[in-house]
Kinemage of the C-alpha trace (Angstrom):
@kinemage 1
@onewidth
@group {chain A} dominant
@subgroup {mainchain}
@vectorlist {calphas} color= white
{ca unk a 1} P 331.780 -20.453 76.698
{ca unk a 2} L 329.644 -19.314 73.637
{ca unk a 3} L 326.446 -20.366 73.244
{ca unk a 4} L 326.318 -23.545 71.034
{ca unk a 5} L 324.355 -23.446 67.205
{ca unk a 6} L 323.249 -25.866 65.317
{ca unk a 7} L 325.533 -26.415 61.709
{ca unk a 8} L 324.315 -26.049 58.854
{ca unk a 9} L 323.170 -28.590 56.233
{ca unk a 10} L 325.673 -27.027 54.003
{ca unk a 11} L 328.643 -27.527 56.868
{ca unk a 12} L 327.266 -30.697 57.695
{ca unk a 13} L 327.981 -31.782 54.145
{ca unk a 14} L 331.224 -30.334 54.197
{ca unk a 15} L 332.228 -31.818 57.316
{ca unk a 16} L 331.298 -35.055 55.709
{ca unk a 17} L 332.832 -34.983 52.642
{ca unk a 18} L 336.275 -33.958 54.849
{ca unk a 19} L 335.919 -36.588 57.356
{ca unk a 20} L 338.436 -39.219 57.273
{ca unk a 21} L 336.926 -42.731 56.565
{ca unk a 22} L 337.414 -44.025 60.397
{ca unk a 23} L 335.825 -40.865 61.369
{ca unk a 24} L 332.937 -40.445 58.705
{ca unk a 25} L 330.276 -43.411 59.822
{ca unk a 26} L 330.530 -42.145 63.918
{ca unk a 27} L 329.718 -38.763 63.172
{ca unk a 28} L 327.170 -39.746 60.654
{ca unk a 29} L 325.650 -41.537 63.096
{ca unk a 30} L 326.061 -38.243 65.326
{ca unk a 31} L 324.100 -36.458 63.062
{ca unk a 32} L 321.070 -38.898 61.951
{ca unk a 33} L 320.184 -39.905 65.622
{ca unk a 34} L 321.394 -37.154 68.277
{ca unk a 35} L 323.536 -39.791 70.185
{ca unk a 36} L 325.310 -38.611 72.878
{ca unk a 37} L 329.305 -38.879 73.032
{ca unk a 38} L 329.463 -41.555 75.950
{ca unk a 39} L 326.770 -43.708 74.203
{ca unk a 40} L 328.532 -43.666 70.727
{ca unk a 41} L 332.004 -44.468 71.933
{ca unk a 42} L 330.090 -47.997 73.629
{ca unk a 43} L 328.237 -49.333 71.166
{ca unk a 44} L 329.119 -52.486 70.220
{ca unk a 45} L 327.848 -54.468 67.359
{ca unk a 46} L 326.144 -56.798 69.331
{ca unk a 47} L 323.532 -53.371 69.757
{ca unk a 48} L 322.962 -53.343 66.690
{ca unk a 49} L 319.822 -55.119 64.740
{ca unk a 50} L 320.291 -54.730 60.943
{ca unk a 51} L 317.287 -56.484 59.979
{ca unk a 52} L 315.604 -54.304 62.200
{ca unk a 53} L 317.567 -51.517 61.567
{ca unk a 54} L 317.618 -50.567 65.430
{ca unk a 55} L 320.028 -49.316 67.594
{ca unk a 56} L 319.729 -50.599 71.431
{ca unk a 57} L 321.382 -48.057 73.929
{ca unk a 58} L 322.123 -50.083 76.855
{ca unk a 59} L 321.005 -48.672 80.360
{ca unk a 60} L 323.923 -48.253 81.558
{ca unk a 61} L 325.565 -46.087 79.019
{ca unk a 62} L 322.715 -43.635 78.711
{ca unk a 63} L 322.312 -40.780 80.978
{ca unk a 64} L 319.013 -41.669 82.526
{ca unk a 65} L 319.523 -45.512 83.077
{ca unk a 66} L 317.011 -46.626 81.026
{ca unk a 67} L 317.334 -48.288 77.761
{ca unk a 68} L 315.929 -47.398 74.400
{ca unk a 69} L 315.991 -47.835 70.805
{ca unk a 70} L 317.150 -45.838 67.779
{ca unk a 71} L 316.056 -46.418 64.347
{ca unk a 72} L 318.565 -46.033 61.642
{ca unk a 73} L 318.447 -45.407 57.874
{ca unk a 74} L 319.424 -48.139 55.356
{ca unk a 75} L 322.812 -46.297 54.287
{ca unk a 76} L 323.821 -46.206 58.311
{ca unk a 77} L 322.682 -49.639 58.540
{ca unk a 78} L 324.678 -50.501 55.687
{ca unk a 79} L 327.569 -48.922 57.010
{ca unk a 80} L 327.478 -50.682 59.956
{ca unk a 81} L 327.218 -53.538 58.196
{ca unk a 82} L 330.726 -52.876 56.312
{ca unk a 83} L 331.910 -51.751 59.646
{ca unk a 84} L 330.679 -55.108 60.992
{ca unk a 85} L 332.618 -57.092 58.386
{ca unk a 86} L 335.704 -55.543 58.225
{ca unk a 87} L 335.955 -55.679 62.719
{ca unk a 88} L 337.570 -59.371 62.802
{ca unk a 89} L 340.409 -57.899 60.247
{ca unk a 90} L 341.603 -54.735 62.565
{ca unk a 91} L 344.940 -55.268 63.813
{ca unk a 92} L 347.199 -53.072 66.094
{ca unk a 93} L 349.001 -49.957 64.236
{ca unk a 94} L 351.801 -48.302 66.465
{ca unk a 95} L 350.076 -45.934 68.599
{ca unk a 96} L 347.712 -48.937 69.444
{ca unk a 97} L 347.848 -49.356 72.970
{ca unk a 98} L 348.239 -52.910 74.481
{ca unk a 99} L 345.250 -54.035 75.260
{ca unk a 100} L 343.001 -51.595 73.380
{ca unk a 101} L 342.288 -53.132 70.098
{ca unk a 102} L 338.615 -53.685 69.440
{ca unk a 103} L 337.120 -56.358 67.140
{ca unk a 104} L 333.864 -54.922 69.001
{ca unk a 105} L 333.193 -51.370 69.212
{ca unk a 106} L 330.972 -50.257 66.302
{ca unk a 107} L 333.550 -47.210 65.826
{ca unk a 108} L 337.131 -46.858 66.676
{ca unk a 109} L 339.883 -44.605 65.854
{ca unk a 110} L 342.540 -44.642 63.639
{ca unk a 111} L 344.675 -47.267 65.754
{ca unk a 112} L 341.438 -49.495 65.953
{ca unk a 113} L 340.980 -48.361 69.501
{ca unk a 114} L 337.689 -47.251 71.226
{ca unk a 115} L 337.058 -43.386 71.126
{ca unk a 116} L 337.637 -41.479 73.560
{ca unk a 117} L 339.080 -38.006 73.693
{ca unk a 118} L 340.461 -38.510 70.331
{ca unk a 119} L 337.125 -38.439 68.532
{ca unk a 120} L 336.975 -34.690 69.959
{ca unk a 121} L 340.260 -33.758 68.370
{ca unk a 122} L 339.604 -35.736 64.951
{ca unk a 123} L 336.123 -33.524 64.802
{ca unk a 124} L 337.889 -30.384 65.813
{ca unk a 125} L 340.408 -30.898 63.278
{ca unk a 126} L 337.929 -32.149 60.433
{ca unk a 127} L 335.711 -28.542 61.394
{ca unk a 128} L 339.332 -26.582 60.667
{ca unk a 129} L 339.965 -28.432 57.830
{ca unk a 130} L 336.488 -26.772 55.917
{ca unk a 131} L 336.868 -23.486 57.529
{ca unk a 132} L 334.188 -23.793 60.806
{ca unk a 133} L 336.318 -20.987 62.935
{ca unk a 134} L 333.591 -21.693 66.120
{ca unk a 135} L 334.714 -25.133 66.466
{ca unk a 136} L 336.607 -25.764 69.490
{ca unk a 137} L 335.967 -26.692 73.130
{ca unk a 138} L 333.846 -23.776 74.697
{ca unk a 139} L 333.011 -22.793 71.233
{ca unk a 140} L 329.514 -22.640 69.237
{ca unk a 141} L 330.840 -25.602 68.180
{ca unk a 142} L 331.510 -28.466 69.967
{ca unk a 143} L 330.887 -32.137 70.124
{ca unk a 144} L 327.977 -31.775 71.353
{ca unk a 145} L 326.311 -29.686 69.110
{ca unk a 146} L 325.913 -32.650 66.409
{ca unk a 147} L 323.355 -33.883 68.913
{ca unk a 148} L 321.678 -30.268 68.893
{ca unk a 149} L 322.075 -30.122 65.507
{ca unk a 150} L 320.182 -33.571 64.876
{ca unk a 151} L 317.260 -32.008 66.961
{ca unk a 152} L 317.130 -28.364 64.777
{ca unk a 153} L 317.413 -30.188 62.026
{ca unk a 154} L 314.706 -32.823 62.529
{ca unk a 155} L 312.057 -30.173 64.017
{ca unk a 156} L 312.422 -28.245 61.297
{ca unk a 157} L 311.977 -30.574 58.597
{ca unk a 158} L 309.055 -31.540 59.996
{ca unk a 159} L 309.647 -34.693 62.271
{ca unk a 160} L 307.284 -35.217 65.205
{ca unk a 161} L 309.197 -33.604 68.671
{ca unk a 162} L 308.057 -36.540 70.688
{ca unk a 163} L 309.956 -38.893 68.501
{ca unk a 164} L 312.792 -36.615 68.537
{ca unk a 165} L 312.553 -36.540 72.262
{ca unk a 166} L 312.276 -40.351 72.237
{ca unk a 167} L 315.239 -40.913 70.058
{ca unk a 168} L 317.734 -38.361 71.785
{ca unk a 169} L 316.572 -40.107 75.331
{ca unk a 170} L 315.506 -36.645 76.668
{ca unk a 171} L 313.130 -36.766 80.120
{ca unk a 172} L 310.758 -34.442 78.647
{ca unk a 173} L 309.454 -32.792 75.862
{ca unk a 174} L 310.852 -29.497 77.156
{ca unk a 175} L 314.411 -30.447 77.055
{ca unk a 176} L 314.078 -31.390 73.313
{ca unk a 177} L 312.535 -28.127 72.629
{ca unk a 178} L 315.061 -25.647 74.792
{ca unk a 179} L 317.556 -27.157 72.454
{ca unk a 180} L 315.760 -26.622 69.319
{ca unk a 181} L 314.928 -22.766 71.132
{ca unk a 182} L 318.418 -21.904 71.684
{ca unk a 183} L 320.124 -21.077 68.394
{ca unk a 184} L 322.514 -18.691 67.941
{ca unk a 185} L 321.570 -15.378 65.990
{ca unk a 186} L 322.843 -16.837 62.433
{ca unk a 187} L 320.658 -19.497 62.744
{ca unk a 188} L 317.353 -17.261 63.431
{ca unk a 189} L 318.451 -14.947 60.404
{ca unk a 190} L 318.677 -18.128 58.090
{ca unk a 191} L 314.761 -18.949 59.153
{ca unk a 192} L 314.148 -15.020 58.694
{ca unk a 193} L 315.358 -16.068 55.063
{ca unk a 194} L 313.666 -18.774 53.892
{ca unk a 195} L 310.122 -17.089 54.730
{ca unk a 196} L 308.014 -16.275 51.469
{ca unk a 197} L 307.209 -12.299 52.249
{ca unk a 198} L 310.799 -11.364 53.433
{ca unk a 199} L 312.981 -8.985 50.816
{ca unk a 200} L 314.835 -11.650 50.098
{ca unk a 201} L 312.859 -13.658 48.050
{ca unk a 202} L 309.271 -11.510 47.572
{ca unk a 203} L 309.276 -7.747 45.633
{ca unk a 204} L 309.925 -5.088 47.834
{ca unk a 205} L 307.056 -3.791 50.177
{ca unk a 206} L 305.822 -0.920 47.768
{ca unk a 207} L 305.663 -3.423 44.515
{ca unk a 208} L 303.219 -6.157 46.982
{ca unk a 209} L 301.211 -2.454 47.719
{ca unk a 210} L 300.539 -1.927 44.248
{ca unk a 211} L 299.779 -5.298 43.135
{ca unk a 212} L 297.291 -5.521 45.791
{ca unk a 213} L 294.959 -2.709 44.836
{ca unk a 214} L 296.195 -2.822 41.313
């Protein structure tokens, strides 16, 4: 197994603009709130507060039995919305299994089913489509790294890491922060870039030498 990165914001968009329109709202949803897998295939629209604009993860879904609360954007809740209206119109397709069709679920698959292991494939296939060669299972890109990816992301533009710890339903503090710790070597190099007094974007060292004592 390699060790798991964070993508991009410019594979993020890609990913996005690839996704397939059953696909696209679940893994935006990934993305803006850290979700994990098992808590994203069960959430049904009876979670959801769109006056609010609150997600409630339901104890028993979440990995430490304890409920909580996820804010959400006005585009997601929007999208839910849509999702929302559209749910009492899904009917079976031919690789809907009986007994599987969902007027419920939030997000479902392309035979209006629940996710399950077929939201891994549809991401996997989505992350070949635009040319992300470490996606796969064991990769430095799996499923699971949209949730690490929510946390770099968020951390580094500035959010608070107790809110990100709140809304990713970590135990502590810590956890939230060994995830934002453990990027891969690409990901340190593109912070090594953006800095103001690295070659890449300042004069070289000599030019700063001379400007200094003029």
């Amino acid at each position: 197994t390699k060790e798991r990165r964070a993508l991009t914001v410019d594979e993020i968009l890609l990913i996005f603009d690839a996704a397939p329109d059953y696909l696209r709202p679940a893994l935006q949803l990934y993305l803006q709130t850290g979700i994990r897998r098992t808590e994203l295939v069960s959430l049904l629209f009876d979670d959801v507060d769109l006056q609010r604009k609150l997600i409630t993860i339901r104890a028993e879904n979440t990995k430490s039995k304890k409920q909580r609360e996820i804010p959400i954007d006005d585009a997601m809740a929007e999208t839910i919305a849509d999702l929302q209206h559209d749910a009492p119109f899904r009917a079976p397709t031919p690789r809907t299994r009986e007994g599987r069709l969902s007027k419920e679920h939030v997000f479902v698959g392309e035979a209006n089913t629940p996710y399950s292991n077929n939201l891994l494939r549809a991401f996997y296939a989505v992350c070949r489509r635009v040319g992300i060669e470490d996606a796969y299972p064991g990769g430095s890109i799996d499923i699971h790294a949209l949730r690490g990816t929510y946390v770099t992301v968020a951390v580094d533009h500035g959010a608070n890491p107790k809110a990100v710890q709140a809304t990713v339903g970590h135990s502590t503090l810590n956890m939230t922060m060994n995830v934002y710790a453990k990027t891969s070597d690409r990901s340190k190099r593109e912070a090594l870039a953006v800095l103001p007094y690295t070659s890449s974007s300042t004069p070289d060292v000599l030019s700063l030498e001379a400007a200094r004592t003029g």
